[in-house]
C-alpha positions in Angstrom: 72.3 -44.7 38.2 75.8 -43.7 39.8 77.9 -41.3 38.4 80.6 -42.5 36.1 82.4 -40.5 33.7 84.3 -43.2 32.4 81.2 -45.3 31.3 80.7 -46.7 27.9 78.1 -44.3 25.7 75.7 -45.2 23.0 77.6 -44.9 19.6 76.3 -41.4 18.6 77.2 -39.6 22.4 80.3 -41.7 22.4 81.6 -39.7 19.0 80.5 -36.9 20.6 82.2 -36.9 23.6 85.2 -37.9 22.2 85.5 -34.4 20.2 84.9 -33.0 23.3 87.9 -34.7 25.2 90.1 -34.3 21.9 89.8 -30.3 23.0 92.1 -30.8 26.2 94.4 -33.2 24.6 97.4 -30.3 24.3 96.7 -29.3 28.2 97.7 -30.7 31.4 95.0 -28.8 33.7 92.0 -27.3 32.7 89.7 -24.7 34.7 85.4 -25.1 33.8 83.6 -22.1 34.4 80.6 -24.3 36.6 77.7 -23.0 37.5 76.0 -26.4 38.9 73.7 -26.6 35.2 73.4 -29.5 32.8 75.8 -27.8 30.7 78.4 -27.0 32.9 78.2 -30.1 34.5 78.4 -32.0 31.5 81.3 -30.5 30.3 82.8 -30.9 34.3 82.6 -34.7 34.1 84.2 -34.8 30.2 86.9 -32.4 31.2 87.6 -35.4 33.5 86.8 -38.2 31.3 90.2 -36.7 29.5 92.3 -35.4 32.0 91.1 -37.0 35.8 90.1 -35.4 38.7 93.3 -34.2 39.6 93.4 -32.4 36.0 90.6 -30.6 36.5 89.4 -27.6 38.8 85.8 -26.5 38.6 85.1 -22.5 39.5 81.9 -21.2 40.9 81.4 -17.4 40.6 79.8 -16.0 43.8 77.7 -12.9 43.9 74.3 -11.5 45.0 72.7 -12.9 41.4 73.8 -16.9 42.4 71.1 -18.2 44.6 71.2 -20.4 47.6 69.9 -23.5 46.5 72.0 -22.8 43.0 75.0 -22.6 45.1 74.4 -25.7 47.3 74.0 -27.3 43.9 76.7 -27.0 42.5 78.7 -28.2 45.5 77.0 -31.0 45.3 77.3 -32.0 41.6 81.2 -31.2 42.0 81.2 -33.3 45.2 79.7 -36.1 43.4 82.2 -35.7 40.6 84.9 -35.9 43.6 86.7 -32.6 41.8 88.0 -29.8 43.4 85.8 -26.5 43.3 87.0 -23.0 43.7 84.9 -20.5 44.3 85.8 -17.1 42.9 83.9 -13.7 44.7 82.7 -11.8 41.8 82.2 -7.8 41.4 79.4 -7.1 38.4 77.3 -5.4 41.1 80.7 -2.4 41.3 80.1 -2.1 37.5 77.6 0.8 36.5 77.7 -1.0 33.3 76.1 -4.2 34.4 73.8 -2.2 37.2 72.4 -0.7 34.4 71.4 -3.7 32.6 71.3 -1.9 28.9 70.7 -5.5 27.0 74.4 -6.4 27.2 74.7 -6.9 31.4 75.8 -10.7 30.8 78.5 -9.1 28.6 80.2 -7.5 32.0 78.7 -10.4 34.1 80.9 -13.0 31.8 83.9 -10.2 31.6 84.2 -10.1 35.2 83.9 -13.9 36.3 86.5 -15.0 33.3 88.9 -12.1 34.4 89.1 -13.4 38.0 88.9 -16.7 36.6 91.8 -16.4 34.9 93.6 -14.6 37.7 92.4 -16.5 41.0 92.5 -20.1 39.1 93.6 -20.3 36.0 97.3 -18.8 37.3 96.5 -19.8 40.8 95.6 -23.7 40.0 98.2 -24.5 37.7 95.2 -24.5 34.8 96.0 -24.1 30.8 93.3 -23.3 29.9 89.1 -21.6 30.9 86.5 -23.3 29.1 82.7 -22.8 30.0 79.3 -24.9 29.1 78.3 -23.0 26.4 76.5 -25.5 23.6 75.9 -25.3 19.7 72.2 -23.8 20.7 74.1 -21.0 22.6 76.5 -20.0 19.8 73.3 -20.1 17.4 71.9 -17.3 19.1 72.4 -13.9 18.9 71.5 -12.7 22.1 74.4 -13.6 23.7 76.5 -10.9 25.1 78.7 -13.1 27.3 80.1 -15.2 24.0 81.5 -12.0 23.2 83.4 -12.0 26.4 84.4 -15.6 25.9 85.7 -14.5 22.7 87.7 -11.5 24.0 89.3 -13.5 27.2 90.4 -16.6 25.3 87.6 -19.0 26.8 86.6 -21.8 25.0 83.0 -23.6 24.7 84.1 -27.2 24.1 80.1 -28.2 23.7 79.7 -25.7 20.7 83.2 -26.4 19.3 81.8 -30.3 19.3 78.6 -29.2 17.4 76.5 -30.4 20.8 73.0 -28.9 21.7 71.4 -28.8 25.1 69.3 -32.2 23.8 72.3 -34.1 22.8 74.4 -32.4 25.9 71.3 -33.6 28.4 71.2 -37.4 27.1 75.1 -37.4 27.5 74.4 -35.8 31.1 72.1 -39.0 31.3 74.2 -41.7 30.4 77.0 -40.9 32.8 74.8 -41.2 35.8 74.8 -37.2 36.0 71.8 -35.9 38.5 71.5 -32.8 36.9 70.8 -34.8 33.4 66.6 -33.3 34.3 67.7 -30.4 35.7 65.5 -27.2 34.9 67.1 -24.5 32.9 68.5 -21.7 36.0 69.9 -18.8 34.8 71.1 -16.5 37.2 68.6 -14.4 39.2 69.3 -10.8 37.7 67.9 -12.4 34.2 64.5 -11.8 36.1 64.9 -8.2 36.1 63.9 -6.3 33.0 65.9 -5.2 30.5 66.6 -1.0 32.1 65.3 -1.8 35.1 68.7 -1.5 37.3 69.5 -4.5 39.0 69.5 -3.9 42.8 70.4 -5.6 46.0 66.5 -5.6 47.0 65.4 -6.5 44.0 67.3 -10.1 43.4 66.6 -11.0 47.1 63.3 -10.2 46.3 63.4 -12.5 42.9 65.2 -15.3 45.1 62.8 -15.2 48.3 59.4 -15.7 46.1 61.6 -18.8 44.5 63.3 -20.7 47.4 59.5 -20.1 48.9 57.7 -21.5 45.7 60.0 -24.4 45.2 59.5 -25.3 48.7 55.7 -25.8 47.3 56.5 -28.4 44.8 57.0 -26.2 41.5 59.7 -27.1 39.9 60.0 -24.9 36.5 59.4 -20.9 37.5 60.8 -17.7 36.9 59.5 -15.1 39.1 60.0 -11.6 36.9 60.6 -8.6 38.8 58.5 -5.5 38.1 59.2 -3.3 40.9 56.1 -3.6 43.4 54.5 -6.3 40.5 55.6 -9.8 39.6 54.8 -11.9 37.1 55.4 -15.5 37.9 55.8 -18.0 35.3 55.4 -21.5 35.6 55.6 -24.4 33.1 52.5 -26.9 32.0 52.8 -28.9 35.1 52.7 -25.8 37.0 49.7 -24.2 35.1 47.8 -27.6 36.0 49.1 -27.3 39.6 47.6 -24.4 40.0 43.9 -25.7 39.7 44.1 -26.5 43.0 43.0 -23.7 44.6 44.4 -23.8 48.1 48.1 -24.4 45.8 47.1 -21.0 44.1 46.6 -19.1 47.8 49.8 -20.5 49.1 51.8 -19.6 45.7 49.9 -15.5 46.3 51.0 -15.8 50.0 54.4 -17.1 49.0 55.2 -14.1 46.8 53.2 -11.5 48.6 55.3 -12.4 51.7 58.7 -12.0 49.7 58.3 -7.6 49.0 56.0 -8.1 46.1 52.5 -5.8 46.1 51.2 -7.4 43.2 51.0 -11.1 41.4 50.3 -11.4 38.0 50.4 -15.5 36.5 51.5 -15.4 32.6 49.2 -17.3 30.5 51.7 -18.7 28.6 54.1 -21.7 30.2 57.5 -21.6 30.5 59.4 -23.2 27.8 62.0 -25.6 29.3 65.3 -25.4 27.5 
C-alpha cells in the first residue's frame, strides 16, 4: 500500500482523524516534533491531511541518544511523506540535570528539544504552532516527565486531545499506507540506562552498537539495558523462540560482547510491544 494521506478511512478512524485535523484549523503552518515513530508519524501525515505539505514542517532533534538507523528512519518516513524536515542539534548532554538521570531526565530531554524547537523552527519556519505524537495512552500515565514540559512550552498532543491510543493511532498509521504502521516501539537510547546511573557518551554508544549489531541478526523487538560492564538484553516472544537456535544465541553473545559489554544476561520475561 502507497502512502496517501488523503485516502478515505473506515468510519470509526475517519471521525477520528477528523478531530485531529479540526486542531490546526486556526493555523496556517504547523511544526511536529518527529522522531520517525508510529506516533509521530501519524500525526506528520494528518498535520498534512489539513494543512498540505507546504503547511507543515517536521523537526528531528539530533543528539548522542538518537541512533543511526532511528535517524535514517525518519528521513525516510518524511521523504515518503514528501515534507520538509528540519533537523534541530540538541544539548541535554550540557544539562547536569538530564546527565544525572534522577527519574525526571525526559523532563529536560523534552525542555530542551521544544525550546530550540520553538526558536530554530517554529520562528524560523514561519510555524504557529509545536505539536508532538503524544497519544491518550501517553497522557494516562504518570510517568511522563516530558508532558510536563509540553505543558510548560505551549506544545500540544493532537493524538491525546482526539482521545486516540497507540492501537487506534497504529490502524490509522495502517490505512494511510504509512510503513511505520508495524513499527516497534523505539524510544531513544538513554531510556536504556538505569534510573541514577549517569548517562555517558560511552555508555549510549555502547547501548546503540550491541543494537545496530543485533538487528543486523534478524531481531526485531530488543532493548539492550546498560549496566555498566553487564547487559541485560531483552527480546520479545519471537525473539525468545529465536533464540533456541543455538548458533543465533552465540552470535547474539558475540554481538554484544564485541560492543564494550563484559557480561550478558537474557531477561526471562519478553518485551512487551507497545
Amino acid at each position: 500500500m502507497t502512502v496517501d494521506v488523503h485516502r478515505v478511512l473506515p468510519p470509526d478512524l475517519a471521525v477520528a482523524a477528523d478531530r485531529v485535523v479540526n486542531a490546526f484549523h486556526d493555523v496556517a503552518r504547523v511544526a511536529v516534533a518527529f522522531s520517525g515513530g508510529v506516533d509521530s508519524s501519524t500525526v506528520l501525515a494528518l498535520a498534512i491531511r489539513a494543512k498540505g505539505t507546504d503547511g507543515v514542517v517536521a523537526v528531528l532533534g539530533v543528539s548522542p541518544s538518537l541512533s543511526v538507523d532511528e535517524r535514517a528512519a525518519a528521513h525516510r518516513t518524511a521523504g515518503a511523506l514528501a515534507v520538509r524536515l528540519v533537523e534541530v542539534d540538541t544539548h541535554e548532554m550540557d544539562d547536569p540535570d538530564y546527565i544525572a538521570n534522577a527519574g525526571d531526565r525526559c523532563y529536560f530531554c523534552k525542555r530542551e528539544l521544544y525550546t530550540r524547537s520553538f526558536v530554530e523552527v517554529v520562528g524560523q519556519q514561519g510555524a504557529e504552532l509545536l505539536v508532538n505524537g503524544d497519544t491518550a495512552d501517553d497522557h494516562a500515565r504518570a510517568d511522563r516527565p516530558g508532558r510536563r514540559a509540553a505543558e510548560e512550552l505551549g506544545v500540544r498532543s493532537p493524538l491525546a486531545e482526539a482521545g486516540i491510543g497507540k492501537a487506534t493511532g497504529r490502524r490509522m498509521a495502517h490505512a494511510l499506507g504509512l510503513e511505520t504502521w508495524d513499527k516497534p516501539s523505539a524510544p531513544c537510547l538513554a531510556s536504556r540506562i538505569p534510573v541514577h546511573t549517569p548517562v555517558t557518551i560511552r555508555g549510549l554508544g555502547q547501548v546503540e552498537r550491541a543494537e545496530t549489531r543485533l538487528r543486523a541478526l534478524g531481531l526485531r523487538d530488543l532493548r539492550v539495558r546498560h549496566f555498566g560492564r553487564l547487559a541485560r538484553l531483552e527480546l520479545a516472544a519471537d525473539g525468545h523462540r529465536a533464540m533456541r537456535d543455538g548458533r543465533l544465541a552465540a552470535e547474539v553473545r558475540d554481538c554484544v560482547l564485541s560492543s564494550g559489554y563484559d557480561e550478558l544476561e537474557i531477561a526471562p520475561e519478553p518485551l512487551r510491544r507497545s
